[in-house]
C-alpha positions as semicolon CSV with decimal commas, in nm:
position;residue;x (nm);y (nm);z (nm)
1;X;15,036;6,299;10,699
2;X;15,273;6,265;10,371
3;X;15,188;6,472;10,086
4;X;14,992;6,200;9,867
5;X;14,762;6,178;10,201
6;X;14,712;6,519;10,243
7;X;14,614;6,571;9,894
8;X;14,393;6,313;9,893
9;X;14,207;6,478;10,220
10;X;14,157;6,783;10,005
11;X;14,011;6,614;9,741
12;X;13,754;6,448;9,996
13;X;13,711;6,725;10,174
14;X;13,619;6,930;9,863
15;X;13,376;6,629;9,714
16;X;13,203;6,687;10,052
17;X;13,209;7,094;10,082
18;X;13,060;7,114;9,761
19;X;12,782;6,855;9,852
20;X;12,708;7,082;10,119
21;X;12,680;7,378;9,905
22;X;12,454;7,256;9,679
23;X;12,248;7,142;9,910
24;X;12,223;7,515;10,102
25;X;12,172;7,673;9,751
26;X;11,894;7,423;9,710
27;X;11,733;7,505;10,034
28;X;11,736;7,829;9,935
29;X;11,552;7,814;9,602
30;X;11,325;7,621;9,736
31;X;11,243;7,863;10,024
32;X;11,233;8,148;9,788
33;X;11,026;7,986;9,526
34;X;10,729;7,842;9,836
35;X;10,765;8,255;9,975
36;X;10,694;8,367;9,570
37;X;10,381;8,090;9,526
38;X;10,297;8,158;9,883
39;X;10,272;8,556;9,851
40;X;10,069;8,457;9,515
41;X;9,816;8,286;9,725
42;X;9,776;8,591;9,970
43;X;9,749;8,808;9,691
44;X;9,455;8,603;9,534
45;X;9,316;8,575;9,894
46;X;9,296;8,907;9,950
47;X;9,115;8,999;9,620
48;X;8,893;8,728;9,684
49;X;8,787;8,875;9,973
50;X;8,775;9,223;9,918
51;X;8,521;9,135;9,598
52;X;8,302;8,952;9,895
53;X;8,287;9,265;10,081
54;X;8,274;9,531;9,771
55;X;7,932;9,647;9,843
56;X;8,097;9,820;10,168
57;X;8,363;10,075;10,030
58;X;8,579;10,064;10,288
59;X;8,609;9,724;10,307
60;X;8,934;9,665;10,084
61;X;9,123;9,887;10,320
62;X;9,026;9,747;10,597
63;X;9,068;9,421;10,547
64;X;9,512;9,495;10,492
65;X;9,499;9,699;10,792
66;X;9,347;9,476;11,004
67;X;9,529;9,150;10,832
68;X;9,873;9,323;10,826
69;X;9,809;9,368;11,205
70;X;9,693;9,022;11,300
71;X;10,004;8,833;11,089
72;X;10,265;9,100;11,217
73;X;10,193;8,992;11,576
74;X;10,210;8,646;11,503
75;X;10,489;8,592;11,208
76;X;10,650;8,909;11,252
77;X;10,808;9,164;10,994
78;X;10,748;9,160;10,609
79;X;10,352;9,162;10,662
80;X;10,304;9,565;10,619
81;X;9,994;9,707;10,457
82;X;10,211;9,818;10,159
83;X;10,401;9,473;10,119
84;X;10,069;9,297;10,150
85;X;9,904;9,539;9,868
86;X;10,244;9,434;9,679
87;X;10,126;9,088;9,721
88;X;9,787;9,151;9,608
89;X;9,935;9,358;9,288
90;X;10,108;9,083;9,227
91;X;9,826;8,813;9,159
92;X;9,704;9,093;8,947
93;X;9,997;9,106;8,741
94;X;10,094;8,709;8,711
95;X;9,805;8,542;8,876
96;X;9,587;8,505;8,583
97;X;9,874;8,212;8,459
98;X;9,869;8,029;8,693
99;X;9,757;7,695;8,853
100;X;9,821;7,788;9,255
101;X;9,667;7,631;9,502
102;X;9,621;7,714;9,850
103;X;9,570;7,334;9,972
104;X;9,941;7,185;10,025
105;X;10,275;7,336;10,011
106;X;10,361;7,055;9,720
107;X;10,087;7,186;9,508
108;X;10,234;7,571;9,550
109;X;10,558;7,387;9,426
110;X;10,466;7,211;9,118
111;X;10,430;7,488;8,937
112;X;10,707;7,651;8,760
113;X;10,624;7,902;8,581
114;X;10,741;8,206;8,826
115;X;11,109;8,140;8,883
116;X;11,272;8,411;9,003
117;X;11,275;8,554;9,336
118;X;11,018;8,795;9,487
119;X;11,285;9,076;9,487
120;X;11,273;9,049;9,130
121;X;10,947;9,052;9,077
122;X;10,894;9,346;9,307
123;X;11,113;9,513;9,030
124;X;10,946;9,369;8,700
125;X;10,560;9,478;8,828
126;X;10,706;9,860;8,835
127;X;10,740;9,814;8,467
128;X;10,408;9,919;8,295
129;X;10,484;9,790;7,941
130;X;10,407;9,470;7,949
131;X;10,605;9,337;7,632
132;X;10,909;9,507;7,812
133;X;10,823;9,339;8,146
134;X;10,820;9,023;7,975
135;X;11,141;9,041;7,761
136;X;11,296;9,142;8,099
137;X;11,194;8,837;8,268
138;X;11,294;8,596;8,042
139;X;11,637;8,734;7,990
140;X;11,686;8,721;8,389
141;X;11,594;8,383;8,397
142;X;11,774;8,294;8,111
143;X;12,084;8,462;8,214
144;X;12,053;8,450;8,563
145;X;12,087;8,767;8,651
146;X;12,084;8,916;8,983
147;X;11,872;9,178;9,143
148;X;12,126;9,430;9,081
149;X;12,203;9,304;8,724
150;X;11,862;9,288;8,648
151;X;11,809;9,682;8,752
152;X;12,122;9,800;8,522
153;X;12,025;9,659;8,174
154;X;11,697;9,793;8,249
155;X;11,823;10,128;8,367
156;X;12,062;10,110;8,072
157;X;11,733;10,028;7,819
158;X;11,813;9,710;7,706
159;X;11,489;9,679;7,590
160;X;11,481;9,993;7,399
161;X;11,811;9,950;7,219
162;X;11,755;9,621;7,091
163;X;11,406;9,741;7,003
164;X;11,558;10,037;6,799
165;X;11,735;9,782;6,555
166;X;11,447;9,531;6,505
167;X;11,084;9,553;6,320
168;X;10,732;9,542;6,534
169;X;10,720;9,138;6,448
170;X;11,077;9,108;6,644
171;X;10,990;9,369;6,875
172;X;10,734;9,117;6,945
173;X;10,961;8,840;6,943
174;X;11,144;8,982;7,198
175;X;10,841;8,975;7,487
176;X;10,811;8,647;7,365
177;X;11,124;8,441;7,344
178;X;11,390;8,707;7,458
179;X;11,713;8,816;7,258
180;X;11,784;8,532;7,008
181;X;12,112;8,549;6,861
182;X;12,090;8,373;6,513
183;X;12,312;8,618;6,335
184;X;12,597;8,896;6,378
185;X;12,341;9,195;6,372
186;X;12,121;9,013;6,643
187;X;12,392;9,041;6,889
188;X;12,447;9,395;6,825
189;X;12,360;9,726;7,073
190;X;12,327;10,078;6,951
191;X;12,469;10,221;7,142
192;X;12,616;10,030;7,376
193;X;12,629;10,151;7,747
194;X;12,969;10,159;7,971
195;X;12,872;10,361;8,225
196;X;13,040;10,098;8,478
197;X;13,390;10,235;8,337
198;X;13,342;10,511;8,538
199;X;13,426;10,785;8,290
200;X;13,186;11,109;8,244
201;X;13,168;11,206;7,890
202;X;13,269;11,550;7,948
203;X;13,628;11,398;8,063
204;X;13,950;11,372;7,847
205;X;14,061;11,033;7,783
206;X;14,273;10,803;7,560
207;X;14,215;10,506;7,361
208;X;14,408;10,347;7,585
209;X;14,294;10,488;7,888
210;X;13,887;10,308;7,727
211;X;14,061;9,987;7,667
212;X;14,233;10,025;8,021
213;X;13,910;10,067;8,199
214;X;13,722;9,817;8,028
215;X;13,966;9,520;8,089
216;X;13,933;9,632;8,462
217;X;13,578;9,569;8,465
218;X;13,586;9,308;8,175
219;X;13,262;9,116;8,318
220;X;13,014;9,386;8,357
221;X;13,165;9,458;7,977
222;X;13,090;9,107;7,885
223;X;12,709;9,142;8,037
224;X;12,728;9,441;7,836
225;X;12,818;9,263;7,496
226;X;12,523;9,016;7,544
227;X;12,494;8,660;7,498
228;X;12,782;8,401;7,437
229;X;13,065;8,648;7,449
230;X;13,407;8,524;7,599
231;X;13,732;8,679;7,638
232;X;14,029;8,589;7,409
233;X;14,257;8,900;7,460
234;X;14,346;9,257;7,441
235;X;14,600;9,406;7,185
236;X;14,624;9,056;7,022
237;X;14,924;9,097;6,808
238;X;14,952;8,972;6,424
239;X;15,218;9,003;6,162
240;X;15,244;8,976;5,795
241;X;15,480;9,137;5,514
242;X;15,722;9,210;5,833
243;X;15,492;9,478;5,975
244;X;15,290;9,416;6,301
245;X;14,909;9,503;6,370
246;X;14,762;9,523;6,713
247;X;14,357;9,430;6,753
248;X;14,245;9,630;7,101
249;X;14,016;9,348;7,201
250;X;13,963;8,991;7,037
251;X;13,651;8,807;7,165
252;X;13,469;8,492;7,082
253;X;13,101;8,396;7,058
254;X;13,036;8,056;7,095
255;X;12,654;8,081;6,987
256;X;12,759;8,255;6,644
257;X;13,055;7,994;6,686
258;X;13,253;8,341;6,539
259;X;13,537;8,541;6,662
260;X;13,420;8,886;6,760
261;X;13,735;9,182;6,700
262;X;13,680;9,483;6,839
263;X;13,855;9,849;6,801
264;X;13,793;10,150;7,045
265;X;13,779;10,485;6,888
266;X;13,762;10,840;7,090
267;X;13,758;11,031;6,786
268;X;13,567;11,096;6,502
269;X;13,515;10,769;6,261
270;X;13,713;10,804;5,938
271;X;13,688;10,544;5,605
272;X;14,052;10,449;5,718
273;X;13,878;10,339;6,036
274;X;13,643;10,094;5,877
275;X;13,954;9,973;5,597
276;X;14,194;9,909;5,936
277;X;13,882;9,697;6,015
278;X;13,778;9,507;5,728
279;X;14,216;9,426;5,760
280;X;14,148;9,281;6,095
281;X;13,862;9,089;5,985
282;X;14,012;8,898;5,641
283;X;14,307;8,846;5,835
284;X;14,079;8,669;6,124
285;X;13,910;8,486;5,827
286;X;14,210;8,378;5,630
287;X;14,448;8,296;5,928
288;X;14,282;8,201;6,241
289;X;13,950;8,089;6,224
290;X;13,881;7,703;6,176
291;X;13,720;7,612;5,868
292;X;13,385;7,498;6,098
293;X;13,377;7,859;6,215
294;X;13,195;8,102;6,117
295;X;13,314;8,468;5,946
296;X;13,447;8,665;6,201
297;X;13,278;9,027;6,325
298;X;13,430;9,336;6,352
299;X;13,302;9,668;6,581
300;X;13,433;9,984;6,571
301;X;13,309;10,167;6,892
302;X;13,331;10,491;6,845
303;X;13,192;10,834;7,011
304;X;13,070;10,973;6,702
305;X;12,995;10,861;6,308
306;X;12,818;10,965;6,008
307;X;12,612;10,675;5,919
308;X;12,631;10,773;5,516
309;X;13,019;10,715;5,574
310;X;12,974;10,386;5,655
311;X;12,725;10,255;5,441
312;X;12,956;10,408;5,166
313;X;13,253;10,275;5,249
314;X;13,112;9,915;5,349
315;X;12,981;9,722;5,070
316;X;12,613;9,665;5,047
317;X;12,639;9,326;5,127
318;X;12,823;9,393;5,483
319;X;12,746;9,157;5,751
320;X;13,053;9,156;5,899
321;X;13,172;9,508;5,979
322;X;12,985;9,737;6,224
323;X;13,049;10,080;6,371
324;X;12,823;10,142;6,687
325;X;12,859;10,405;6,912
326;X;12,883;10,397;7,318
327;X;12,809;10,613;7,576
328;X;12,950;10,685;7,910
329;X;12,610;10,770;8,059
330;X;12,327;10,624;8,120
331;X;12,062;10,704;7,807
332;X;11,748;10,863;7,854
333;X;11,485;10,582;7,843
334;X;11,247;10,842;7,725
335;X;11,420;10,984;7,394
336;X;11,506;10,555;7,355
337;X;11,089;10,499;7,395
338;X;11,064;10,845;7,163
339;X;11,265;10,714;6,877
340;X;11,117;10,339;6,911
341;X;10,795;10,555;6,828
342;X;10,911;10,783;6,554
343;X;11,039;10,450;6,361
344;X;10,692;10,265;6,416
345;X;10,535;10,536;6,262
């Protein structure tokens, strides 16, 4: 086989791999979506028929122990008294929206409402607020986030930081249509959480040693960022006047069609901080950016900063230069829920 013949095997043998793939990744959404609708139905089943029998007391418990016995011996694992009162919490929770039907498989499947997989909604019932519970689950689906990605932004209080920066009407918004980003302050955390980096805050570390870290685990950093962040480059060299200027980490985000520049700080935030930034940013403006683009963003994250020094330094008009902090540690979700209160009050 010459090399033009080989090549084009590869190519074939690709087109039909990838067939094959999609059709296994198919299968499987469709298996997990009929086991979500399914586990619906037996949760709707079993309420049903606990509220025939309610004048006995008993009856509701029962009727799992004897049922979780019966379809263990003939379908096996997964049918446990506690997975099928999981099933029966979850009609509670998302069975009042929806149109399933226990007739055909096909009618289970025309309904799309639930799309994610039971794992993740075993996860989104444990949370109580419901607005939160919400915002979580369109921002999975919308993102596609795994199981596992799912369980840090909520451990990290995704909800609760974004909520921090935002009134009760887009508070609101939030359980409704998700994170929007329409401008630079939408896209913004306070703090934002880097806890993946692996560095405890009571640790010594350079600038360097931050920027380091991050670039090794630059994709949880991008989930971390938020939507339509990509990577352009880290220590992104420019030069006027003969002197050379070093940006720690240039991004780009393609909904805000803006370039995003970003400098790490260990230290305390100083006004020269903020003027190296607004430096970065007109240079971004006046030099790079394509007339169609947008004005590009600047963040300083920082450990620590006086808020008064940057409103003072930054003009009143700012919407372009932001100092956020970030922490090394997972927050409390409690003082996050505590101050979410204190402002609504």
């Amino acid at each position: 086989m010459n090399k033009i013949e080989h090549n084009r095997h590869i190519d074939f043998y690709n087109k039909v791999a990838n067939l094959l793939k999609e059709a296994r990744e198919s299968v499987v959404r469709t298996v997990n979506k009929t086991m979500v609708y399914t586990y619906l139905e037996i949760g709707r089943m079993i309420i049903e028929e606990e509220q025939n029998g309610k004048e006995r007391a008993e009856y509701g418990k029962q009727i799992l122990k004897e049922l979780s016995r019966s379809l263990t011996l003939e379908f096996g694992k997964g049918f446990s008294v506690t997975n099928l009162q999981q099933m029966k919490n979850f009609y509670n929770v998302y069975g009042k929206q929806q149109t399933v039907s226990a007739k055909s498989e096909n009618t289970i499947l025309k309904n799309n409402n639930l799309q994610l997989s039971w794992s993740h909604y075993l996860f989104l019932m444990r949370i109580d607020n419901i607005e939160e519970r919400k915002f979580y689950e369109i921002e999975t689906i919308q993102n596609n986030w795994s199981i596992r990605e799912l369980q840090r932004q909520f451990d990290t209080s995704l909800y609760e930081r974004l909520s921090l920066s935002r009134d009760k009407k887009a508070i609101k918004a939030l359980s409704e249509k998700g994170q929007i980003i329409e401008n630079a302050n939408d896209s913004l955390k306070d703090p934002y959480i880097l806890e993946f980096i692996g560095l405890p805050e009571d640790v010594k570390y350079s600038e360097s040693d931050l920027e380091n870290r991050i670039i090794d685990k630059l994709e949880h950093f991008l989930l971390e960022l938020g939507k339509g962040f990509t990577f352009v480059g880290r220590q992104v060299r420019f030069t006027f006047d003969e002197e050379h200027f070093r940006v720690d980490l240039v991004f780009y985000n393609r909904l805000l069609q803006c370039f995003v520049v970003i400098d790490l700080k260990i230290g305390k935030l100083t006004h020269q901080d903020l003027g190296q930034m607004q430096m970065y940013v007109n240079y971004y403006d006046r030099f790079v950016k394509l007339d169609t683009e947008n004005k590009t963003i600047g963040i300083i994250l920082c450990k620590d900063k006086k808020d008064t020094l940057v409103e003072i330094t930054l003009p009143d008009n700012n919407e372009q230069i932001f100092a956020n902090k970030y922490q090394t540690v997972l927050p409390s979700k409690t003082e996050l829920k505590q101050l979410i209160e204190n402002k609504e009050n």
